[in-house]
C-alpha positions in Angstrom: -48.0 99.8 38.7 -49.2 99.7 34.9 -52.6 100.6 34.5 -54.7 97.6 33.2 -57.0 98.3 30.1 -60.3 96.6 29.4 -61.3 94.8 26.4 -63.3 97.9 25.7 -61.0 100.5 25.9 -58.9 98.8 23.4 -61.6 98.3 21.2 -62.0 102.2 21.5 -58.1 102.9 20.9 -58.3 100.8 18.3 -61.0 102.4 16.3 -59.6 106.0 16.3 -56.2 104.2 15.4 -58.4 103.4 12.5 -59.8 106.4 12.0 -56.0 108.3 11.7 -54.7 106.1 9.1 -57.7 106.3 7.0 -57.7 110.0 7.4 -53.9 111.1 8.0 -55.4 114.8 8.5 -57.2 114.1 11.6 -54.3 112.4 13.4 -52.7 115.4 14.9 -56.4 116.7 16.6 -57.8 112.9 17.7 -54.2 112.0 19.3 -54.6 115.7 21.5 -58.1 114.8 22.2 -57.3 110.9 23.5 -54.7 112.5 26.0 -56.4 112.6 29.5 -56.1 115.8 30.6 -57.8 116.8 27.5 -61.4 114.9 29.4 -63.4 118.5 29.5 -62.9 119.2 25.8 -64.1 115.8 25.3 -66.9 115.6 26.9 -68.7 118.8 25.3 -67.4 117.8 21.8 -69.0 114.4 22.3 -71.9 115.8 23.0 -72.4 118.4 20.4 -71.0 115.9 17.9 -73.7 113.4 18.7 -76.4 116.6 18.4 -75.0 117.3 15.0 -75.2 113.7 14.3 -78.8 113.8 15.1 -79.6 116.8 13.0 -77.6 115.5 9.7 -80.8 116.4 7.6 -79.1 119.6 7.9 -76.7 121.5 5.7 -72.8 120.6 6.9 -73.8 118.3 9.7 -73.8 114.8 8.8 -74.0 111.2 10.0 -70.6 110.8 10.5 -70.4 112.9 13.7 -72.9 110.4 15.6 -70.5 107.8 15.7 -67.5 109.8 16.5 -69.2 111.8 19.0 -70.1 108.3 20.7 -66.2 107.6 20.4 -65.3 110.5 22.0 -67.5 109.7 25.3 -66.7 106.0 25.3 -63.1 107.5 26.2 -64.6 108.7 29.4 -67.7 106.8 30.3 -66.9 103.2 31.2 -70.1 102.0 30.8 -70.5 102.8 27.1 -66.6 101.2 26.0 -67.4 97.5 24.8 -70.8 98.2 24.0 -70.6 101.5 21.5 -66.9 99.5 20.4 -68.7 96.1 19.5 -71.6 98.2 17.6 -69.7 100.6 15.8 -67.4 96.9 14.7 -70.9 95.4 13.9 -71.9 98.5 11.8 -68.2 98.8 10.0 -68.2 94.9 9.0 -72.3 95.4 7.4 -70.8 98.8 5.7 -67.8 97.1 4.1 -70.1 93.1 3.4 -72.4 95.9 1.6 -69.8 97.8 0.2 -68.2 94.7 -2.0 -71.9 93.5 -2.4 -72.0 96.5 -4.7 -69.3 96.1 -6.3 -69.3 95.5 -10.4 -69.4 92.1 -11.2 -70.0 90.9 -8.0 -73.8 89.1 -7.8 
């Protein structure tokens, strides 16, 4: 019997579908990680993802690794799929609203 997904989960899939077409390069490393017996690199990359996140006043790190990070452990904590999926869709839609806000010509 087929395993059903939540509403979150595919939320999840959805945004790291996202993520590989945006960024082809990445595809190849973010479809190994999604596999499930991939869960204890996962978890640790999550982790020190976030951390980096965290510290992106830094040289290299930067803010971009919070919400993958989050990504990555929303693939294996349950409690943290819809609501770190309907945030980081809530953050993208107020990114790209402010992105053609700045736009040339646009007042």
């Amino acid at each position: 019997m087929a395993e059903k997904k939540s509403k979150g989960e595919g939320r999840i899939n959805r945004q790291f579908d996202r993520i590989e077409r945006k960024w082809p390069q990445t595809s190849g490393i973010l479809h190994w990680l999604r596999k499930p017996q991939n869960r204890f690199v996962r978890i640790p990359l999550g982790i020190l993802l976030i951390a980096g996140g965290v510290f992106s006043f830094l040289p290299v790190l930067g803010v971009w690794m919070l919400p993958l990070g989050l990504l990555l452990l929303a693939l294996d904590v349950a409690l943290l799929r819809t609501p770190i999926a309907a945030a980081i869709m809530r953050i993208t839609r107020k990114f790209q609203a402010w992105r053609r806000s700045r736009r040339p010509g646009s007042l």
